[in-house]
N, C-alpha and C positions, 0 to 999 in steps of 0.2 A: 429790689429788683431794678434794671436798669430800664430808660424808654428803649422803647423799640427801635432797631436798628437793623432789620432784616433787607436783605438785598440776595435779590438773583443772582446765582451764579453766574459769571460772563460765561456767553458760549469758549472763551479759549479758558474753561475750568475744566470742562465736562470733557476736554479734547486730554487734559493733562489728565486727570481722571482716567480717562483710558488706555492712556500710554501705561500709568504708574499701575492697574492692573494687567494688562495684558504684561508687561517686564514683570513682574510681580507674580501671576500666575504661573509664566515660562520658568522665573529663579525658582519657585518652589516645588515644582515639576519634577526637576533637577533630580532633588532629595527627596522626594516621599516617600518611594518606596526603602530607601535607606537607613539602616539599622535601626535597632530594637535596646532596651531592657528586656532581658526574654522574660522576665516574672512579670514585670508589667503589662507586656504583651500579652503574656500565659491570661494573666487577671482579666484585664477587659475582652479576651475572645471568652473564656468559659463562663462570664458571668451572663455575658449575651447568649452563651450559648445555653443557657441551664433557664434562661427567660424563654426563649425560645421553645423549648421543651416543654412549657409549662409552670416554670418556678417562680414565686416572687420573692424579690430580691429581700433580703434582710428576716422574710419567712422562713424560708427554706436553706438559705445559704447566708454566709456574711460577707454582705458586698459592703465594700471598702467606706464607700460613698454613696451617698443619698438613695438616687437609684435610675433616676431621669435618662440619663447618657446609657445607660444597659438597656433600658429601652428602645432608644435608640440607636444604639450600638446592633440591635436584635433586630430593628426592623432593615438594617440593612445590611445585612447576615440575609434575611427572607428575599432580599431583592437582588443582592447581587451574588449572595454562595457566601458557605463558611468559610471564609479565609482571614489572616490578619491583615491582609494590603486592602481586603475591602475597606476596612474600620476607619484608614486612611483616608476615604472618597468622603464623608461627608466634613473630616476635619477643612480639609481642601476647599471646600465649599462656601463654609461660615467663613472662613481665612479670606474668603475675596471679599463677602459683605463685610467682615473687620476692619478691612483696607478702604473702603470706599467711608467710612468711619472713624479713621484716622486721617485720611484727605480732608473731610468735611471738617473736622476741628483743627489741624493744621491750619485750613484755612485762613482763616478768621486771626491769622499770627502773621501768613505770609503769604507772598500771591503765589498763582495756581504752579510755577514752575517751583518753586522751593518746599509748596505742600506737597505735589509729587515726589520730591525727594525727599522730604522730613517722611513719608509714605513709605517708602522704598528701606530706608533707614532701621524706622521701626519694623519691617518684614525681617531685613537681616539680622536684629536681636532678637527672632522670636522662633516660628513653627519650625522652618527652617535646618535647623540647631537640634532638633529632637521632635521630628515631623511623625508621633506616634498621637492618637486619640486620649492623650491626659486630659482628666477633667478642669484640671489645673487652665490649661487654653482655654477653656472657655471660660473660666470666671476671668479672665484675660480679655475677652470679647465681649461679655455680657458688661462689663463693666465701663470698657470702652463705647459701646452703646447707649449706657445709661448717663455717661459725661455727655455724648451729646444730646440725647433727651433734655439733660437740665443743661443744656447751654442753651436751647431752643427755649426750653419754660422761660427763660433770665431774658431772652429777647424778646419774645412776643406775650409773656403772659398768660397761656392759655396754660389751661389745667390740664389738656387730652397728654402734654406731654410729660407731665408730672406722673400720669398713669402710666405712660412708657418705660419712664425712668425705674417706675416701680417694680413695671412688669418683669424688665428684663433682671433688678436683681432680686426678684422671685425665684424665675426659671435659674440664673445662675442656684440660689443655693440649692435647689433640687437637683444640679449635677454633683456639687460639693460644699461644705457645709461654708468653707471658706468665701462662697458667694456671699456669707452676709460681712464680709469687711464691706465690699462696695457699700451695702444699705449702708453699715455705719456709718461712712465718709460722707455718702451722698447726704445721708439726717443730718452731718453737723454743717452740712453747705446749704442746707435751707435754712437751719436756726439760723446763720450766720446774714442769706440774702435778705432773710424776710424783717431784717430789722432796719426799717427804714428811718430816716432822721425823722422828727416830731414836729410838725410848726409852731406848737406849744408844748413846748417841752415839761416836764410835771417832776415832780420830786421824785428821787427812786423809791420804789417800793424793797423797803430792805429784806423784808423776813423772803422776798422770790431770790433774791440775789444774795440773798445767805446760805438760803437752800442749792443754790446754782454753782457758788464755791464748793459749799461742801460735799457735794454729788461728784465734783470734781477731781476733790484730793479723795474720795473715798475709791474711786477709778483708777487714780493713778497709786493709789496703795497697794488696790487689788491686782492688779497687772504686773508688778513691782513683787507680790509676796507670790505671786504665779510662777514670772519668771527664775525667781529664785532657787523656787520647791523645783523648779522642772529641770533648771541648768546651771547648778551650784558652782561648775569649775568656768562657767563663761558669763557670769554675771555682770560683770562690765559691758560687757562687749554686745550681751541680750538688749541691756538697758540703751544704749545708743542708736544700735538698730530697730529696734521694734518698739522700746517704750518714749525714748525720748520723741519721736516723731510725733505720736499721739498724743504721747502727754505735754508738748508744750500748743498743738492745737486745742485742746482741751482749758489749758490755761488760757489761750489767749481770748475763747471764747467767752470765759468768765469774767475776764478784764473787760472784753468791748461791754458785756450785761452790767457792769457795776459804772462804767464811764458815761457821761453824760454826751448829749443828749438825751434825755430819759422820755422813752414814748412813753402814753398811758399803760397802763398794765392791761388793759382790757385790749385795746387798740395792737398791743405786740400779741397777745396770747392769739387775737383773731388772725390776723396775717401771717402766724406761725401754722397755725391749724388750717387755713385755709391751703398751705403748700404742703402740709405734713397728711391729710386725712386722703387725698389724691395719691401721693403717694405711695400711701401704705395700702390702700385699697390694690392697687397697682401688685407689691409685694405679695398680699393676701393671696388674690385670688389665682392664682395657680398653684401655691401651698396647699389650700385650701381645697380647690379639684385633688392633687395628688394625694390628701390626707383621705379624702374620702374615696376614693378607688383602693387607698390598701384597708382601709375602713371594711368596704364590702368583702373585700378578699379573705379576711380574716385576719392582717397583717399590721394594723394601725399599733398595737403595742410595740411589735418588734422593730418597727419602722422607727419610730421615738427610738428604742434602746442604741438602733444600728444607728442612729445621725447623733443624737447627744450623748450617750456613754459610753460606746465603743470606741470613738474617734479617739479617746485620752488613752486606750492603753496603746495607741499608736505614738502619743506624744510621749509617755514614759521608755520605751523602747524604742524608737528609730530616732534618733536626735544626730545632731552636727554642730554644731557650735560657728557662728558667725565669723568672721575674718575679724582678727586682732586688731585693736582700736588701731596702731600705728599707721595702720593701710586709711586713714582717715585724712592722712596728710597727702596720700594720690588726688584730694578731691580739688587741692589750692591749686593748682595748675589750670584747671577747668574754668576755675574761679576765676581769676588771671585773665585767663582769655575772652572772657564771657562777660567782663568788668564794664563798664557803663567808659567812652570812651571820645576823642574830639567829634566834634559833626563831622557826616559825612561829605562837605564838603572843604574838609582840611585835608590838604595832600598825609598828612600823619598816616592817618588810616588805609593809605596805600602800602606807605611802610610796615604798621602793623599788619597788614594780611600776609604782605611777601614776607615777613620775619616768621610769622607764623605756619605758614605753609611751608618752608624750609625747614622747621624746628620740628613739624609734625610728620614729615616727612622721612627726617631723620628719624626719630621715635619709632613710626611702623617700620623699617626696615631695622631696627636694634630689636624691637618685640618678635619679629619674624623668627630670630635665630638665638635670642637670649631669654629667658625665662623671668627675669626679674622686671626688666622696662614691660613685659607681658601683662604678670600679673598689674602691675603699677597700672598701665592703661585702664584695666577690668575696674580696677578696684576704685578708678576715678570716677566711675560710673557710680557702683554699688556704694559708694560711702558717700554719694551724694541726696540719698532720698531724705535723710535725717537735714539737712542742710536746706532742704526746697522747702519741707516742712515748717523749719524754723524761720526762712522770710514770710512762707504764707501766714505764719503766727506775729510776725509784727506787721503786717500788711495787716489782719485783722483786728490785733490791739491799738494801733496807732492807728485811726482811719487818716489823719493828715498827711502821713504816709504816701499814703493810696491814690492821695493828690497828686500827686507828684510823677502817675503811672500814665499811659497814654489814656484817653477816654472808653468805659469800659472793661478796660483790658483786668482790674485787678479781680473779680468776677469769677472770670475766665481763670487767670490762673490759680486763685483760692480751691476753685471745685477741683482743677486736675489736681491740684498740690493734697487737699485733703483727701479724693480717692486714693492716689500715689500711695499716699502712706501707712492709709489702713490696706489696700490692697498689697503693699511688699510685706504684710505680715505671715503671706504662706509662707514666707522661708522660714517660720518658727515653728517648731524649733528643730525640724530638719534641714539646713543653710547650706547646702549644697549648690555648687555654680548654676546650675542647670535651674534652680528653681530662681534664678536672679532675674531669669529671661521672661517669667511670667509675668513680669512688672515692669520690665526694664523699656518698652514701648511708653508704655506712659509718665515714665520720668523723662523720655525723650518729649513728650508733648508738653508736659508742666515745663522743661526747659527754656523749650521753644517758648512757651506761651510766655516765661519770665524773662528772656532778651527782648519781644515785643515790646512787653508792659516798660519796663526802665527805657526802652527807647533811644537809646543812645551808643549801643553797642553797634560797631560798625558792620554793616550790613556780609561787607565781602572774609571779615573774622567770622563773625556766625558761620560763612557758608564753606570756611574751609574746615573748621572745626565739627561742622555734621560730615561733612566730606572726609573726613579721617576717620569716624566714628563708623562710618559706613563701609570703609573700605577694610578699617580694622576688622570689623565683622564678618563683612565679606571673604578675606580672603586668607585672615587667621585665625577666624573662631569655626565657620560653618564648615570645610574644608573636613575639619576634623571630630566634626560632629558630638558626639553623647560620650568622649570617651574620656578616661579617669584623669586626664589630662587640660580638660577645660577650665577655664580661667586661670589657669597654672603659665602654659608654656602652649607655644601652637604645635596644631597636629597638621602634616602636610595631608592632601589629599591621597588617597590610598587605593589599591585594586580592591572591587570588592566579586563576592562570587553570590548566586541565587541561592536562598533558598530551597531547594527542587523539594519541596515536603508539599500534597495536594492544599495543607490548610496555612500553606506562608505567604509564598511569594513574594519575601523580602531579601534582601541585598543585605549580606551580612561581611564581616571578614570571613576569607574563605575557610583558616582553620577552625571559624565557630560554625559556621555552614556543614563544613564536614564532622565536624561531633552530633550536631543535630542531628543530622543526616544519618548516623552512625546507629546513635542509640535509640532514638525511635522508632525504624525500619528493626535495631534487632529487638527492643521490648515489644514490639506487637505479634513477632514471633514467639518467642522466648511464653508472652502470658498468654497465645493459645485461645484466644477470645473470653480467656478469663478475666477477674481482674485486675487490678495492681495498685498500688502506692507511689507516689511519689512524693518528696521533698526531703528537708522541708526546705520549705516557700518555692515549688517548682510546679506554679500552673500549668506555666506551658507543657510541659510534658503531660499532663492530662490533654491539654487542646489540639496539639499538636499531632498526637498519637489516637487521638478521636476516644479516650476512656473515659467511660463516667467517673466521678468525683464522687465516693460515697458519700464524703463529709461533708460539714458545710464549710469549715474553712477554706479561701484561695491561700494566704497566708496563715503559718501555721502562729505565729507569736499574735494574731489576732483571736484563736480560740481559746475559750474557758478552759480549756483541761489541761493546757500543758502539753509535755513531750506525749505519744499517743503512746496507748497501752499495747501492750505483744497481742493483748484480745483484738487489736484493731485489725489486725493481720489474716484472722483467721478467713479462709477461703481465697486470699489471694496468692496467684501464682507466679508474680513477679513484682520487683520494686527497683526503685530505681532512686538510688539515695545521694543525695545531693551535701557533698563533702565541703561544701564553700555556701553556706543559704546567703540571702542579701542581707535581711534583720536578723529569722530566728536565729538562736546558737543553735551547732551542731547536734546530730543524734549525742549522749552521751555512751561511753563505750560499755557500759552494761545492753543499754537496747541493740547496740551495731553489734556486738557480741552476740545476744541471743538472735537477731535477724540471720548474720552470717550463718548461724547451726540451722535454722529453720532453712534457709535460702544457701544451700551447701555451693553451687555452683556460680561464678562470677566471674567479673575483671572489670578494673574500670572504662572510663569513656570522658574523657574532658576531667568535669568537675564531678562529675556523677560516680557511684559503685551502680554498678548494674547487676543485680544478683535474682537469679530464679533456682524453683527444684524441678526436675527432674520428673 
């Protein structure tokens, strides 16, 4: 742990602080109520809404994730009306104390005008982009909290912030299970701080540091024989993204335990435990409240089944495969620019910015109108987490290294780099653009925090190079929001139309507004105040149309039984069948076949058959 080095923020922090939220709040303003994944939508309004009613999550129904956010999702459901624009109001909320979270660790890299922007920056890679209540954001935000927690533990020492760090990724994995990457990251940046040099150094104790290898390679097998079994055709390309990050911090941790200076063994175990039991206290005790409210309810088995063995048949069925190693060569440019470079006061580095700004220049106006400089840009980003990883691991095995960094600073960028890269593990093994965004803030802080540390990257390259990244964002990614097209090729800005359904009040494209519009207005006719069916995987249409859900599934490829039996049918007087599902496969044509005879009368509506009897 490093001495103390806490300073008051100057009052002109707190002024830039409030600029970067107030611009901050106004950008996100923008887009909130804009567009949807309707099944995602569909999912978090009905599960709030089935809490609401009464149900516990994972008892009664199979909520997706943990269950925390459904709760919360419910109590503001009871405060503001059942709608999906409500659901929006408290993302919105946590998104401003996020940003005041990303200033506060910015900080500590650059002063309060560049943290502003490095602020501003990460807002445009994030909510923004896909301004819906995913649980995903928050282990985005919890995680980000918990880095500054332990950047505060690493300054002043005090344990109350070690219980912070913990706290929050407690509450993260009770919205989603993927909160515990953070814990992960954040355990291996305490083994990592709390191994201080020795002033009597002692002989290594082998058989700890035998155990410490082999605990190692036994991790990086098990992860390695995971990623295999789960994505046989993108095995390379898994192992780059998501194992090689881990696995070479993982190594590098077992190099600095076996390199000398060798503390006492007793002297490390204490100093470890002394940061590790605060901690986990931290972790526990909200798990631990949550475990026993579903305890009383009757629900603590199914709670277990819903977060630890349900989630996997979501990893054997919704999968996406990572971007092709080649896109790994978008990162050397970044590299390039970002390279350790003369002092700031050699006129060179005026050169370097104006060359730079010219060249990047050019670039966003070529990505604006071509699809390949597009991706190339994106993927400069996304193929850079494996690469932060791999300096934070020799920054940890080589501590002379680290010498070399400004005072402090290597610390700092060890805990961003190590959360960075157990947290970019939600994109496994669904790697879709969209989910790049729930990490891609904090690869922008580890970056930052890694042109600090080297120290010699000229000040005005840094700031044109956030400045492209910013404006990329701004004004070629967000423009065109959640659509099939992201990270591909930019979407221009587009008309969009409301919603007008009582339980929306979202901006959608107007011809998906008008199907919505279409088939819910005529299924609530059509089933008569009876019931109905929908999917598969088509919540919203339950939510939307205000129909109870007999089942418990939201999605259908998440239930035990498979395609539903013709017996599921019986009593309902209309269904509403969903000819394009996200995951499940389609009905197959024996059940569409006997539904049609049962449900004589029909026509479609978008993606849906709309079919009732008579």
């Amino acid at each position: 742990m490093n001495a103390p080095v806490l300073r008051a923020p100057a009052p002109s922090a707190h002024l830039w602080l409030l600029l970067a939220l107030l611009a901050g709040g106004a950008y996100l303003g923008l887009y909130l109520d804009r567009m949807w994944y309707p099944h995602d939508e569909g999912m978090l309004g009905q599960s709030a809404e089935r809490v609401l009613g009464g149900e516990v999550p994972h008892r009664d129904f199979d909520d997706p994730y943990t269950g925390l956010l459904t709760y919360m999702h419910a109590a503001a459901f009871a405060i503001g009306g059942v709608r999906l624009s409500v659901l929006r109001i408290p993302l919105f909320i946590v998104t401003l104390f996020w940003l005041v979270a990303v200033f506060r660790i910015a900080l500590r890299s650059t002063g309060p005008p560049g943290a502003a922007a490095v602020t501003l920056v990460a807002l445009a890679w994030s909510v923004p982009n896909y301004p819906a209540s995913m649980p995903s954001w928050y282990n985005l935000f919890f995680a980000t909290f918990g880095v500054a927690a332990l950047l505060r533990w690493d300054e002043s020492g005090r344990s109350r912030w070690l219980v912070l760090a913990g706290l929050v990724g407690g509450i993260s994995f009770l919205i989603k299970l993927s909160g515990l990457f953070y814990v992960a990251g954040a355990g291996l940046f305490l083994l990592y701080a709390t191994r201080l040099p020795s002033a009597t150094p002692e002989r290594p104790d082998r058989g700890l540091r035998l155990f410490a290898v082999a605990v190692t390679l036994a991790l990086l097998l098990l992860v390695l024989l995971v990623a295999r079994s789960i994505a046989p055709l993108y095995t390379s390309r898994t192992v780059y993204h998501f194992v090689l990050p881990v696995g070479v911090i993982a190594i590098a941790l077992a190099i600095r335990e076996w390199s000398p200076p060798y503390p006492a063994p007793a002297t490390r175990a204490r100093a470890f435990f002394a940061a590790a039991i605060p901690f986990l206290a931290g972790v526990l005790l909200p798990v631990v409240l949550f475990g026993v409210v579903f305890g009383l309810a009757g629900g603590f088995q199914a709670l277990i089944n819903g977060v630890f063995v349900a989630p996997f048949r979501r990893v054997f069925l919704a999968r996406l495969g990572p971007p092709y190693l080649v896109w790994v060569l978008a990162a050397a440019p970044l590299a390039i620019l970002l390279r350790p470079g003369p002092d700031s006061g050699d006129r060179k580095w005026r050169f370097r910015a104006v060359a730079a700004a010219v060249v990047l220049g050019l670039v966003l106006v070529l990505a604006a109108f071509k699809s390949l400089p597009h991706r190339f840009v994106w993927q400069s980003l996304r193929g850079s987490i494996p690469l932060t990883a791999a300096i934070a691991a020799a920054v940890v095995a080589w501590p002379r290294l680290a010498q070399r960094w400004a005072p402090t600073s290597e610390h700092r960028f060890v805990a961003l780099a190590f959360v960075t890269a157990f947290a970019s593990l939600v994109q496994f093994p669904f790697s879709a653009p969209v989910y790049f965004l729930y990490s891609a803030p904090l690869l922008l802080l580890t970056l930052v925090s890694l042109v600090r540390g080297i120290g010699k990257t000229p000040p005005p390259v840094a700031a044109v190079t956030l400045g492209f990244y910013g404006l990329f964002a701004a004004l070629l990614v967000t423009p065109g929001a959640v659509s099939g097209a992201m990270g591909y090729a930019t979407q221009r800005s587009y008309v969009t139309a409301t919603l007008n359904l009582p339980r929306a009040h979202l901006r959608l494209l107007p011809e998906e507004a008008q199907v919505y519009e279409a088939l819910i207005d005529e299924l609530v006719v059509r089933a008569g105040g009876g019931p109905i069916w929908a999917g598969p995987d088509a919540p919203e249409v339950y939510f939307l149309g205000g129909f109870r859900n007999r089942g418990r599934a939201l999605f259908d490829f998440l239930g035990d039984a498979g395609e539903p039996p013709i017996s599921r049918f019986d009593g309902v007087t209309a269904v509403a069948l969903n000819t394009k599902p996200a995951f499940s496969p389609p009905l197959s044509k024996e059940l569409m076949d006997s539904l049609r005879a049962r449900f004589p009368e029909g026509h479609p509506v978008g993606n849906f058959e709309l079919r009732w009897r008579k």
